[in-house]
BATOR-485904 format. One record per atom (N, C-alpha, C, O): atom name; x, y, z; residue in three letters. Coordinates in steps of 0.02 Angstrom, whole numbers, plus 32768, in hexadecimal, padded with zeros to 4 digits. Example, Ala and Ser with C-alpha at 12.3 -4.5 7.8 and 13.67 -1.06 7.14 Angstrom:
REM residues 2
   name     px     py     pz   resn
      N   8294   7EE4   8186    Ala
     CA   8267   7F1F   8186    Ala
      C   8294   7F5B   8186    Ala
      O   82C8   7F5A   81A7    Ala
      N   8282   7F90   8162    Ser
     CA   82AC   7FCB   8165    Ser
      C   8285   8002   818A    Ser
      O   829E   8039   8192    Ser
//
This chain:
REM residues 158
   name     px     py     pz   resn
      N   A32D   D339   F5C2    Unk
     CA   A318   D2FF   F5E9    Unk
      C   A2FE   D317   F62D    Unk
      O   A31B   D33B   F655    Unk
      N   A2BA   D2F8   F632    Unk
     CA   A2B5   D326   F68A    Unk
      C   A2BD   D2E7   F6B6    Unk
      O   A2B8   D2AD   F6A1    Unk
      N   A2CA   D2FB   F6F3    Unk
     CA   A2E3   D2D2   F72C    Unk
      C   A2A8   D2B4   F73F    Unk
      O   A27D   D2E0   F742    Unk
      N   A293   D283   F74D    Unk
     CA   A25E   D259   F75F    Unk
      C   A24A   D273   F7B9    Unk
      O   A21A   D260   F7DB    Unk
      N   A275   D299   F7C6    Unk
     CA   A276   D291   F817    Unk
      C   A263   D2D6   F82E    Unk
      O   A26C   D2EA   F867    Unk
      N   A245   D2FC   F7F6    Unk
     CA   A21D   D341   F804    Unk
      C   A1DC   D33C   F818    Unk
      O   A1B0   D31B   F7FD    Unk
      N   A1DA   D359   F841    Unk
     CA   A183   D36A   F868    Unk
      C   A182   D3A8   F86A    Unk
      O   A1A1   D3CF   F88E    Unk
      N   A145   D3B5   F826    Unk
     CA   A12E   D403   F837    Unk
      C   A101   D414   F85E    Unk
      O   A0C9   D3FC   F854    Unk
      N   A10A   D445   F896    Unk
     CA   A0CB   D442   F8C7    Unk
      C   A0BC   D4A8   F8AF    Unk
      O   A0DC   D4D6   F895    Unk
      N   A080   D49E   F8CA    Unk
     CA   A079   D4FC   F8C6    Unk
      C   A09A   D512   F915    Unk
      O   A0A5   D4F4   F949    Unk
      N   A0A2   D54F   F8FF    Unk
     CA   A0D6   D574   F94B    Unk
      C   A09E   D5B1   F954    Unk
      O   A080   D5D6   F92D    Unk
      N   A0A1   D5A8   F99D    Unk
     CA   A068   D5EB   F9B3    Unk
      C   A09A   D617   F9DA    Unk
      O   A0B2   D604   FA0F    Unk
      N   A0AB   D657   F9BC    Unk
     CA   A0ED   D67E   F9D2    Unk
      C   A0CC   D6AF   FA04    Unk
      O   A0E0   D6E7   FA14    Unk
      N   A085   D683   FA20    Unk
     CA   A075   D6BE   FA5B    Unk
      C   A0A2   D6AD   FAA1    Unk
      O   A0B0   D6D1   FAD1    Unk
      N   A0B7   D657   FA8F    Unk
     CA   A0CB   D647   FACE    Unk
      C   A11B   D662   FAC5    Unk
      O   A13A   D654   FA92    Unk
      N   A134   D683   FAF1    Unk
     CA   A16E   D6A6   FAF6    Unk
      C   A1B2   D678   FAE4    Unk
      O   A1E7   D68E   FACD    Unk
      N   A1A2   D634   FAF6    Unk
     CA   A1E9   D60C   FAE2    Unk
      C   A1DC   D5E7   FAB1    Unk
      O   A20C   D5C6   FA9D    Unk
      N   A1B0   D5E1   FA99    Unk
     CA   A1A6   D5D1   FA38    Unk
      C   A1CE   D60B   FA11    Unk
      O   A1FD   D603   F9EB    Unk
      N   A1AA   D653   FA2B    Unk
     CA   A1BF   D693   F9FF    Unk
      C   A219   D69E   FA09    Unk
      O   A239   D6BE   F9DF    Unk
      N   A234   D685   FA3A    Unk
     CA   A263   D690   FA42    Unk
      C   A29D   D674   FA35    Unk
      O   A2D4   D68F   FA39    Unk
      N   A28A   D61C   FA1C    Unk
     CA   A2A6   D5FC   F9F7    Unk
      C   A28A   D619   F997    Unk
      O   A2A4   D62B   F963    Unk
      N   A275   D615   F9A1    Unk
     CA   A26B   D638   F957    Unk
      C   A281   D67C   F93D    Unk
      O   A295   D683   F903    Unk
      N   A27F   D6B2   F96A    Unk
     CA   A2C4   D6E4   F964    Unk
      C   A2F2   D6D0   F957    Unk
      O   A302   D6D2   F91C    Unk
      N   A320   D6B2   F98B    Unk
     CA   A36F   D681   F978    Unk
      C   A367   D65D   F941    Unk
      O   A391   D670   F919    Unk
      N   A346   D631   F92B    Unk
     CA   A346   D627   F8EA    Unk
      C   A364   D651   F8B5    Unk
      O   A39D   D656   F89E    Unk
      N   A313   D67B   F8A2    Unk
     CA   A314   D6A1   F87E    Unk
      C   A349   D6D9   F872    Unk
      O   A352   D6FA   F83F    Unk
      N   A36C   D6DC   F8B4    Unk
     CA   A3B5   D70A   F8B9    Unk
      C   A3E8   D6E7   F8A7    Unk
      O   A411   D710   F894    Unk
      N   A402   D6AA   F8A1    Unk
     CA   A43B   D683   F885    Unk
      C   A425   D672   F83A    Unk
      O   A454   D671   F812    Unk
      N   A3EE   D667   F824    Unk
     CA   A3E6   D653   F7E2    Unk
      C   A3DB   D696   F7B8    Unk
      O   A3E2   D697   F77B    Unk
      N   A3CA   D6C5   F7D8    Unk
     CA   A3C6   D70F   F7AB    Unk
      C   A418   D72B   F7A2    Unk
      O   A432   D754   F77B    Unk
      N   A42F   D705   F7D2    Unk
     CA   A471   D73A   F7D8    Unk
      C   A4A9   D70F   F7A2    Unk
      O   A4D4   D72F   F785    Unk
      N   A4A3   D6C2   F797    Unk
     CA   A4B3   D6A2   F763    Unk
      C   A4AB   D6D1   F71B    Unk
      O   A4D9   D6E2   F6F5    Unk
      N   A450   D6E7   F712    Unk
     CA   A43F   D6E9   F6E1    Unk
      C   A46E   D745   F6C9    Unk
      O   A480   D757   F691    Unk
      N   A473   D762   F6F7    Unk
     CA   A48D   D7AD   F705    Unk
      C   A4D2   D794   F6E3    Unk
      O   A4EB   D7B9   F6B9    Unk
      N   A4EC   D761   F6EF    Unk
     CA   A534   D755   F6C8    Unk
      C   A532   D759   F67F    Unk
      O   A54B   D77D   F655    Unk
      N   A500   D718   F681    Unk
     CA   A4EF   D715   F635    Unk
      C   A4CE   D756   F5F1    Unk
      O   A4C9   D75D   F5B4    Unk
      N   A4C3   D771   F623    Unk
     CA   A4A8   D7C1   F604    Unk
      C   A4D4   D7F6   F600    Unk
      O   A4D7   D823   F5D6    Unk
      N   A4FC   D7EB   F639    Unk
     CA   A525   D82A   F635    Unk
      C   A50B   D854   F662    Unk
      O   A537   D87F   F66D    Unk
      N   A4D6   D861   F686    Unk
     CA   A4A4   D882   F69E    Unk
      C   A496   D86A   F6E7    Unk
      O   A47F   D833   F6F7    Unk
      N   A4A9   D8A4   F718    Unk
     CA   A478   D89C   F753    Unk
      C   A42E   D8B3   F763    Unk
      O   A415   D8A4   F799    Unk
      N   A411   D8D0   F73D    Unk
     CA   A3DB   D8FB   F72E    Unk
      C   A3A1   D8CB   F722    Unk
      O   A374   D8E6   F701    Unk
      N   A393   D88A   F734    Unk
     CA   A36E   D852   F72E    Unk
      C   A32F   D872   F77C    Unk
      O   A33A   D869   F7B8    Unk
      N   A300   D88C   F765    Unk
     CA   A2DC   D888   F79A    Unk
      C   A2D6   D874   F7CD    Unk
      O   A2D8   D896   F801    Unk
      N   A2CC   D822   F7C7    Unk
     CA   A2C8   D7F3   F7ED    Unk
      C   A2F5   D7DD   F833    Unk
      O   A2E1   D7C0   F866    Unk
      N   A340   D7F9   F81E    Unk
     CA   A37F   D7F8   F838    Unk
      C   A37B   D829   F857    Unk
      O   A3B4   D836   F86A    Unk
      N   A349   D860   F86F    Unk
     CA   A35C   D880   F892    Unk
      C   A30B   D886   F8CA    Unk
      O   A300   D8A7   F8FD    Unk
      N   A2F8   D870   F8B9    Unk
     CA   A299   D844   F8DC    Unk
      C   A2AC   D859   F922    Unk
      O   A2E2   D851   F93F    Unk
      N   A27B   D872   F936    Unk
     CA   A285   D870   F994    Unk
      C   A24B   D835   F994    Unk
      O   A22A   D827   F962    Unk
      N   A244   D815   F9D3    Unk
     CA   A21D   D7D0   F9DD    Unk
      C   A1D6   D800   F9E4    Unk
      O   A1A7   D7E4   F9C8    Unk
      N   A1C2   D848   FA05    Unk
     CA   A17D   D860   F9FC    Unk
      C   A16F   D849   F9AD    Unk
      O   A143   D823   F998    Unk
      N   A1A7   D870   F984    Unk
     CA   A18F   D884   F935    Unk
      C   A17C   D82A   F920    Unk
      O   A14D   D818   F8FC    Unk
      N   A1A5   D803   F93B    Unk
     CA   A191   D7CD   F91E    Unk
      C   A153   D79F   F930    Unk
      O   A130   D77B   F90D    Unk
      N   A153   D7AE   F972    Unk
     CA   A105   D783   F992    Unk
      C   A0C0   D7B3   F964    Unk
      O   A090   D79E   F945    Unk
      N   A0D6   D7F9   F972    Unk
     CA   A089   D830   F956    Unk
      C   A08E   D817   F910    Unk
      O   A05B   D82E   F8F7    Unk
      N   A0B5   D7EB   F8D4    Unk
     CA   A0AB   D7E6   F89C    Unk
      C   A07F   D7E0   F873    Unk
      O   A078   D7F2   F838    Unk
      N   A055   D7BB   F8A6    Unk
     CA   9FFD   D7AD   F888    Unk
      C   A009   D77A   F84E    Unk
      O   9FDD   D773   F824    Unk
      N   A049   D752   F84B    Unk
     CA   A05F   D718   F808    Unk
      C   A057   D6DA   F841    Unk
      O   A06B   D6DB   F87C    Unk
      N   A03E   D6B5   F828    Unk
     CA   A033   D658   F828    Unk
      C   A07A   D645   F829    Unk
      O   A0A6   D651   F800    Unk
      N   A07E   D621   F868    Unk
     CA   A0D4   D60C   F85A    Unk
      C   A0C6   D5B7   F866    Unk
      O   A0A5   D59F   F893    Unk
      N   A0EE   D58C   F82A    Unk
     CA   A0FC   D551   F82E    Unk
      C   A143   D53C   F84C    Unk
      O   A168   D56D   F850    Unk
      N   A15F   D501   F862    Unk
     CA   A191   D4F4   F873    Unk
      C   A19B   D4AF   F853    Unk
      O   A16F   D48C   F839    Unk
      N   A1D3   D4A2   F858    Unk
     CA   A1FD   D461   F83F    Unk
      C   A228   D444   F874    Unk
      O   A25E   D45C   F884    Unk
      N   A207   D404   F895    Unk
     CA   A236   D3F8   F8D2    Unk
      C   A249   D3B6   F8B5    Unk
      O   A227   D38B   F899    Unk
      N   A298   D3BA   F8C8    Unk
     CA   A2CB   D38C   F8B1    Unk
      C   A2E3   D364   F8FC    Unk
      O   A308   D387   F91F    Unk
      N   A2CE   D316   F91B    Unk
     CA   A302   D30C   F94A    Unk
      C   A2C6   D325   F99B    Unk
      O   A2CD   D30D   F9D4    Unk
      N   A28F   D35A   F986    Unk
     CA   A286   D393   F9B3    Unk
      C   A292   D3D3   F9B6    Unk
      O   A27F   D400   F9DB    Unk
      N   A2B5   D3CF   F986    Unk
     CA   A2FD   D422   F97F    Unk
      C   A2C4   D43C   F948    Unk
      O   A2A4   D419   F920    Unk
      N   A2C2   D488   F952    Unk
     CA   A2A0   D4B1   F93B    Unk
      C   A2CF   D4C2   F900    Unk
      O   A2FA   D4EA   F912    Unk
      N   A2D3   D4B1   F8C8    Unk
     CA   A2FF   D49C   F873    Unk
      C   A2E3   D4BB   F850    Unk
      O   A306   D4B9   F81D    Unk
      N   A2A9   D4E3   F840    Unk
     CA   A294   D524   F809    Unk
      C   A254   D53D   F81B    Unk
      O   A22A   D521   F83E    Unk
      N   A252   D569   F805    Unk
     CA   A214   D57A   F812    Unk
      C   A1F1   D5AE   F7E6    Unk
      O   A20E   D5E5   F7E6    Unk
      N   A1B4   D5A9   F7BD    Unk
     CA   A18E   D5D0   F78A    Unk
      C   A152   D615   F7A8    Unk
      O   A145   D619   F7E4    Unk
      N   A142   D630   F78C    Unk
     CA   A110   D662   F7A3    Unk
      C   A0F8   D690   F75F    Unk
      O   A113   D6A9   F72E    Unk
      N   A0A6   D689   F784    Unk
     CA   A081   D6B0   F724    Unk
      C   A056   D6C0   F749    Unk
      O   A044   D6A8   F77F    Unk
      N   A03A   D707   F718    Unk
     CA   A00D   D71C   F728    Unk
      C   9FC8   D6F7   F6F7    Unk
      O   9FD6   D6E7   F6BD    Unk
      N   9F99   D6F0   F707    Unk
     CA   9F5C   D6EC   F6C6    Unk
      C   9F3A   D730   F6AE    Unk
      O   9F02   D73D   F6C2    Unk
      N   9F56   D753   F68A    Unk
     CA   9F2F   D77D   F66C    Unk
      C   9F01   D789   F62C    Unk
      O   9F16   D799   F5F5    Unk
      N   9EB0   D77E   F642    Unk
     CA   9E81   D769   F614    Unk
      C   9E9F   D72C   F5FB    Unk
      O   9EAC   D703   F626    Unk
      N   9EAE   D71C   F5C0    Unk
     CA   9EC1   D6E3   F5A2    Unk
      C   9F0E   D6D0   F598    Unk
      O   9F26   D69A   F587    Unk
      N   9F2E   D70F   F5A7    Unk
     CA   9F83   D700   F5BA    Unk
      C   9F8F   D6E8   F606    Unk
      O   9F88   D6F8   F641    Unk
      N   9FA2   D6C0   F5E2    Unk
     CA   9FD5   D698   F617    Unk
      C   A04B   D6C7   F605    Unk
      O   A078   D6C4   F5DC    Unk
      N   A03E   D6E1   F638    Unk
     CA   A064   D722   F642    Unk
      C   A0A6   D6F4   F679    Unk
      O   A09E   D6F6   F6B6    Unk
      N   A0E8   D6CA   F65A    Unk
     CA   A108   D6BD   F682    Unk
      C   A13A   D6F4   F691    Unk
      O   A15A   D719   F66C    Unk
      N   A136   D6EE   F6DD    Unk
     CA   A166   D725   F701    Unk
      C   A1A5   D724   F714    Unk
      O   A1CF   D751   F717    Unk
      N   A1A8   D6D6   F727    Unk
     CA   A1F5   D6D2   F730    Unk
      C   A1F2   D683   F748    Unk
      O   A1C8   D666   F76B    Unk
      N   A225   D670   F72D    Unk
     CA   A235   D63B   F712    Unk
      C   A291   D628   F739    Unk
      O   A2C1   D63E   F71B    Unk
      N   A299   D609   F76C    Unk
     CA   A2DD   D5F9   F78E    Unk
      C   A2D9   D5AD   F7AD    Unk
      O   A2AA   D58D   F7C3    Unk
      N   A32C   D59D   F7A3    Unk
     CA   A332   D55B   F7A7    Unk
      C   A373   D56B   F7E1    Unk
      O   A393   D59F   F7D7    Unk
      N   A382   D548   F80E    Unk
     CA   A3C4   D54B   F82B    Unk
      C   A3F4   D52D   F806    Unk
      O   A3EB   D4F9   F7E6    Unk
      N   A429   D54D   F809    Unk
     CA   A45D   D550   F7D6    Unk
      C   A47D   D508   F7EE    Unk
      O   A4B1   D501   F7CE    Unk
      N   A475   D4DC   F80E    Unk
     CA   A490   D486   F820    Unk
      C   A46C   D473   F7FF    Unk
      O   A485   D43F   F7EA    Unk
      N   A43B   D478   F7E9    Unk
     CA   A3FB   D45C   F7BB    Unk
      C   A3E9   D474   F779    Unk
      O   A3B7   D463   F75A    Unk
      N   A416   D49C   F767    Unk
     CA   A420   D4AA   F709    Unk
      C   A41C   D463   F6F6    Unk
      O   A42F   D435   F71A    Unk
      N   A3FE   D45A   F6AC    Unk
     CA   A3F1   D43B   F683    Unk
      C   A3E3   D3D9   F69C    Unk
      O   A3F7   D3A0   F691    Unk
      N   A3BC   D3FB   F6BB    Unk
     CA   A38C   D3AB   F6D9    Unk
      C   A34F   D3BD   F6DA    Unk
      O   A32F   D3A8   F70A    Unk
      N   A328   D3EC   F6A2    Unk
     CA   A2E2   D3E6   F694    Unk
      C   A2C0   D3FC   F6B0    Unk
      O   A285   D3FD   F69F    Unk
      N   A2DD   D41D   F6F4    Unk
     CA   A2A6   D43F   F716    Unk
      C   A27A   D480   F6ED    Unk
      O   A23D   D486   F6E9    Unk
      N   A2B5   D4AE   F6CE    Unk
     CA   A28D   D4E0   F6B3    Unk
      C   A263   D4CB   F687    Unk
      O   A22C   D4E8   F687    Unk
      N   A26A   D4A0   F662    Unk
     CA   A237   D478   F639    Unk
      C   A1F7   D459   F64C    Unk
      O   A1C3   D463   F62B    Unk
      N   A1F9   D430   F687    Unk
     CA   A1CC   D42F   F6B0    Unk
      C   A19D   D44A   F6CF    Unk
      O   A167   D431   F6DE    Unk
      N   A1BC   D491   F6E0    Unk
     CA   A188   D4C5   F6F3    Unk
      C   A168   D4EB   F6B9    Unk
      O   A12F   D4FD   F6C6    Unk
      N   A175   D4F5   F697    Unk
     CA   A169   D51A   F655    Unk
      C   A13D   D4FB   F64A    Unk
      O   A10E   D51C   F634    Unk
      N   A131   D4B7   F64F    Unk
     CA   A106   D488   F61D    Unk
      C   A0CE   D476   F655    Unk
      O   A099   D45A   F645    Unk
      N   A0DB   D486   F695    Unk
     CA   A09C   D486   F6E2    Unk
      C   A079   D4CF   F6C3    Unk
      O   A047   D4D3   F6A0    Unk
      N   A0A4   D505   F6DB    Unk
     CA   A086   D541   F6B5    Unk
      C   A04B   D53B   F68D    Unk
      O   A015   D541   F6AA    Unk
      N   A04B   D530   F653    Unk
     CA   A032   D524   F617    Unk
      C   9FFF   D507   F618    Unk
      O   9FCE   D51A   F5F8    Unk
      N   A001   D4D2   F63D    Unk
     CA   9FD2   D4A3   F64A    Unk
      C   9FAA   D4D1   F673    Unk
      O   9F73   D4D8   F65A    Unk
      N   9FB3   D4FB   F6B7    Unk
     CA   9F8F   D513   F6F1    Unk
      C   9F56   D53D   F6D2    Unk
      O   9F1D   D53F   F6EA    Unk
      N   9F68   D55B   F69F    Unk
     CA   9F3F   D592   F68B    Unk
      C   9F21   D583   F653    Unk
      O   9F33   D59B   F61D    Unk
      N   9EE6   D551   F65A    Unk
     CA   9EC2   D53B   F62C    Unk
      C   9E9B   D563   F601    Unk
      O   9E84   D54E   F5CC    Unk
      N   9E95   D590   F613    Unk
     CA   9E62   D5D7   F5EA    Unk
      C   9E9D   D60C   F5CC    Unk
      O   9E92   D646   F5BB    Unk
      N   9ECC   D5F1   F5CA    Unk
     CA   9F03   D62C   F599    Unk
      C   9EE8   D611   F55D    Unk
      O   9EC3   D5E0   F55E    Unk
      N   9EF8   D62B   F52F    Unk
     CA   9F1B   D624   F4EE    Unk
      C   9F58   D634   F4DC    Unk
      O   9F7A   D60D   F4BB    Unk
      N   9F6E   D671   F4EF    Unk
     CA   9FAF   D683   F4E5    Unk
      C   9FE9   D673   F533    Unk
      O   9FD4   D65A   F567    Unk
      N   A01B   D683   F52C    Unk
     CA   A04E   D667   F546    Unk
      C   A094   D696   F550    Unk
      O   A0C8   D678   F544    Unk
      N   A098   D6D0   F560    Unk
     CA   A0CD   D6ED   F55F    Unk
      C   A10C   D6F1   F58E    Unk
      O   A0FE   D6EC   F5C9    Unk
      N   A158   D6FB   F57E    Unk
     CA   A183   D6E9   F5A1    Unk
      C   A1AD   D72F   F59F    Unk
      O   A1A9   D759   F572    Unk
      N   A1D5   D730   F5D6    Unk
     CA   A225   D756   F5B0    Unk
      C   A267   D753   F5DC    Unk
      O   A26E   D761   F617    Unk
      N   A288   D743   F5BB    Unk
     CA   A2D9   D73C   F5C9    Unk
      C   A311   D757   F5B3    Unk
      O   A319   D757   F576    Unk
      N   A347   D775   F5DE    Unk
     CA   A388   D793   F5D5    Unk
      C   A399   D783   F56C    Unk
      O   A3A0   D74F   F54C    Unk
      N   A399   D7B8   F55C    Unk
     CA   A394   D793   F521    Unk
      C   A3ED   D782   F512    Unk
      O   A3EF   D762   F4DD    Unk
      N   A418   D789   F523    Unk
     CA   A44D   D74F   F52A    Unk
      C   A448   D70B   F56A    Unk
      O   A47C   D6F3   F581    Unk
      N   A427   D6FF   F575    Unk
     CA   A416   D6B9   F59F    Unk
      C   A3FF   D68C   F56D    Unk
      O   A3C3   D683   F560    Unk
      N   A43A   D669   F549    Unk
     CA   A436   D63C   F51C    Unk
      C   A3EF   D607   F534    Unk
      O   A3B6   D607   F51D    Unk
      N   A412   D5D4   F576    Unk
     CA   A3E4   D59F   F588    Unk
      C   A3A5   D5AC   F5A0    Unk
      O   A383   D580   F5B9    Unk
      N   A392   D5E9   F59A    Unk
     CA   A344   D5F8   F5B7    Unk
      C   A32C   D5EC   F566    Unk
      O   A30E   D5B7   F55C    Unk
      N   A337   D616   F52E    Unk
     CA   A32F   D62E   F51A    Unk
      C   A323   D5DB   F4DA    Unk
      O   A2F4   D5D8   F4B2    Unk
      N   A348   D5B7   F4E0    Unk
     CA   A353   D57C   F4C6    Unk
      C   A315   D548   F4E5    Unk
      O   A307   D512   F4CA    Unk
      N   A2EC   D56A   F52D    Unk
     CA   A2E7   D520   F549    Unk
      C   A297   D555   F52D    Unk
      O   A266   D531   F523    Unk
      N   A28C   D59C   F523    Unk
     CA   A24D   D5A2   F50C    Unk
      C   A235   D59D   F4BC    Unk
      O   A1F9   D5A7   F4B3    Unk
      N   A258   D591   F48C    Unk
     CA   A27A   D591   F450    Unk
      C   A24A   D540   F45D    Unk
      O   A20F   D533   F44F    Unk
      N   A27D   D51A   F47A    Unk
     CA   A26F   D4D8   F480    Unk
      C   A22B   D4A9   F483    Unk
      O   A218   D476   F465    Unk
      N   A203   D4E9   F4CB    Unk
     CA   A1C6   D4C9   F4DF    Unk
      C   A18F   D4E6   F499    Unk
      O   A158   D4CA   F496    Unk
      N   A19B   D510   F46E    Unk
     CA   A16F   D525   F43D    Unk
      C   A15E   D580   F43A    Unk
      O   A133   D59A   F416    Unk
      N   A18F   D5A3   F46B    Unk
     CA   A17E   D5D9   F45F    Unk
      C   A1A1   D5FF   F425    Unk
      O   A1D9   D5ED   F411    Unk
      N   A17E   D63C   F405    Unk
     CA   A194   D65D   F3D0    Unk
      C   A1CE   D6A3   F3EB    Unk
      O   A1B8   D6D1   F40F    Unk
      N   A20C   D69F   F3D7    Unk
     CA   A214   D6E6   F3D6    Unk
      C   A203   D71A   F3D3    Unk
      O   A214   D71C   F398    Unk
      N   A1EF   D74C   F3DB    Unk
     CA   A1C7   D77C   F3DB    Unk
      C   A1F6   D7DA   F3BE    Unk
      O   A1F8   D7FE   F38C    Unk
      N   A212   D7D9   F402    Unk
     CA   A248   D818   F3F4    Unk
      C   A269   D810   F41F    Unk
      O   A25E   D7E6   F44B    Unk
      N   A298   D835   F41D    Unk
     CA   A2C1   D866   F45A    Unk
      C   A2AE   D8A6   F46A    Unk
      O   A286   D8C6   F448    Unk
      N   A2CC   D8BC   F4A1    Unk
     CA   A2C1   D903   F4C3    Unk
      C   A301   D905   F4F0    Unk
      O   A328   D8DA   F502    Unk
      N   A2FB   D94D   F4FB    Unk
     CA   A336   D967   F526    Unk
      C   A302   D96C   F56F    Unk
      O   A2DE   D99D   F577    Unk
      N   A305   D925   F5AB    Unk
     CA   A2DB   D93C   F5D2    Unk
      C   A2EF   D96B   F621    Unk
      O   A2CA   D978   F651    Unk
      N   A32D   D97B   F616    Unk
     CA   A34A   D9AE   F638    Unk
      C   A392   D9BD   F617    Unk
      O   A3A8   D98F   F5F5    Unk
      N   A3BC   D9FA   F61F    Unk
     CA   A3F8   DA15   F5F3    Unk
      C   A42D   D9C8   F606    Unk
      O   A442   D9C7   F640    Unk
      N   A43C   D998   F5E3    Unk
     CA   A475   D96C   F5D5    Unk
      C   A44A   D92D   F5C7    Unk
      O   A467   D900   F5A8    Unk
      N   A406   D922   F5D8    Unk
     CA   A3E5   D8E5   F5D9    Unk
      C   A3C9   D8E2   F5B8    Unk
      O   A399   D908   F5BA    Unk
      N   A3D0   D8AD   F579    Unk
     CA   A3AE   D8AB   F552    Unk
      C   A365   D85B   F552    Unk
      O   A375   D820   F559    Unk
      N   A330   D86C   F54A    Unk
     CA   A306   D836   F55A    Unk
      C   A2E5   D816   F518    Unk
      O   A2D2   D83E   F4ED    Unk
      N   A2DB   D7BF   F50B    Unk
     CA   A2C7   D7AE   F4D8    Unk
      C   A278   D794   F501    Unk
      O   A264   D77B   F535    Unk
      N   A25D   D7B1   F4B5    Unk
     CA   A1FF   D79D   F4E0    Unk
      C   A1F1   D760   F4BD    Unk
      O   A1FD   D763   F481    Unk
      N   A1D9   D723   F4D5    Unk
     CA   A1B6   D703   F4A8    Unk
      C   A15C   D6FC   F4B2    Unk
      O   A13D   D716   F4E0    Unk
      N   A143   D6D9   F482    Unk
     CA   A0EB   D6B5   F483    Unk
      C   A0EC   D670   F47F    Unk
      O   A123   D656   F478    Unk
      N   A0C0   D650   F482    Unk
     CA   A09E   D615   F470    Unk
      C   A061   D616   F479    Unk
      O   A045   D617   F4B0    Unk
      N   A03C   D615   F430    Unk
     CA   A006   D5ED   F435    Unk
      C   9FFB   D5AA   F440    Unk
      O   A012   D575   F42B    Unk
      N   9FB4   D5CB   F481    Unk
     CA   9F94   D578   F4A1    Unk
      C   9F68   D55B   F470    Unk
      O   9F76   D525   F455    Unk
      N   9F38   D57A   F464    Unk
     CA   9EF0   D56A   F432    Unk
      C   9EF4   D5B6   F41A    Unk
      O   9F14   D5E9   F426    Unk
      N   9EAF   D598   F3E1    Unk
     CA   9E8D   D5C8   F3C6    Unk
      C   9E5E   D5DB   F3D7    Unk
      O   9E43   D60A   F3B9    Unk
//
């Protein structure tokens, strides 16, 4: 069910207190997901705000209230649409936001065809909510020694 009271706006992480609410974010909802894995070795969770502003990824947001409540980021490559990371604040589990962005995403990059994702591959509810929107399983990998990562696709068109 998504919350009627989301406004996705795009976030420009040149301005220093956008990027810096979006660090904190991305550091409480990675460090959730680090439980669920077993794993501190989550890239993301360890981001300095340079590594994250130089990303060169499109970042969307999900504002709940005003409150900065998730936030998406992809790269477009040629016809992939390449999501990078995908976080919700953990007060805001399962009220649609991640769903929401996933499905802005998707929409943004009108010249994909393809659609690729990846998540802690024990992070049940990621993994459920991409399952959900239409993506395919793909594999696993060991993407550093204890972390194991599940990749998925979706085709957009043909």
């Amino acid at each position: 069910m998504t919350d009627a009271r989301i406004e996705l706006v795009g976030l420009d992480l040149a301005d220093a207190e956008v990027a810096a609410r979006v660090l904190a974010l991305q550091r409480r909802a990675y460090r959730v997901e680090s439980e669920l894995v077993g794993s501190d070795e989550i890239p993301p969770l360890h981001e300095s705000l340079d590594e994250l502003v130089a990303s060169g990824e499109t970042f969307l947001g999900a504002l709940v209230g005003g409150q900065l409540a998730g936030v998406i980021a992809w790269r477009l490559d040629g016809e992939t649409l390449d999501i990078h990371r995908l976080v919700v604040e953990p007060a805001y589990f399962r009220r649609g936001i991640g769903v929401a962005l996933v499905r802005a995403a998707l929409a943004a990059g009108p010249a994909a065809t393809l659609a690729i994702v990846q998540t802690g591959a024990s992070n049940e509810p990621a993994r459920m909510l991409y399952l959900g929107e239409g993506f395919e399983h793909v594999d696993e990998i060991e993407a550093a020694p204890g972390l194991r990562v599940a990749r998925f696709r979706k085709l957009l068109r043909s």
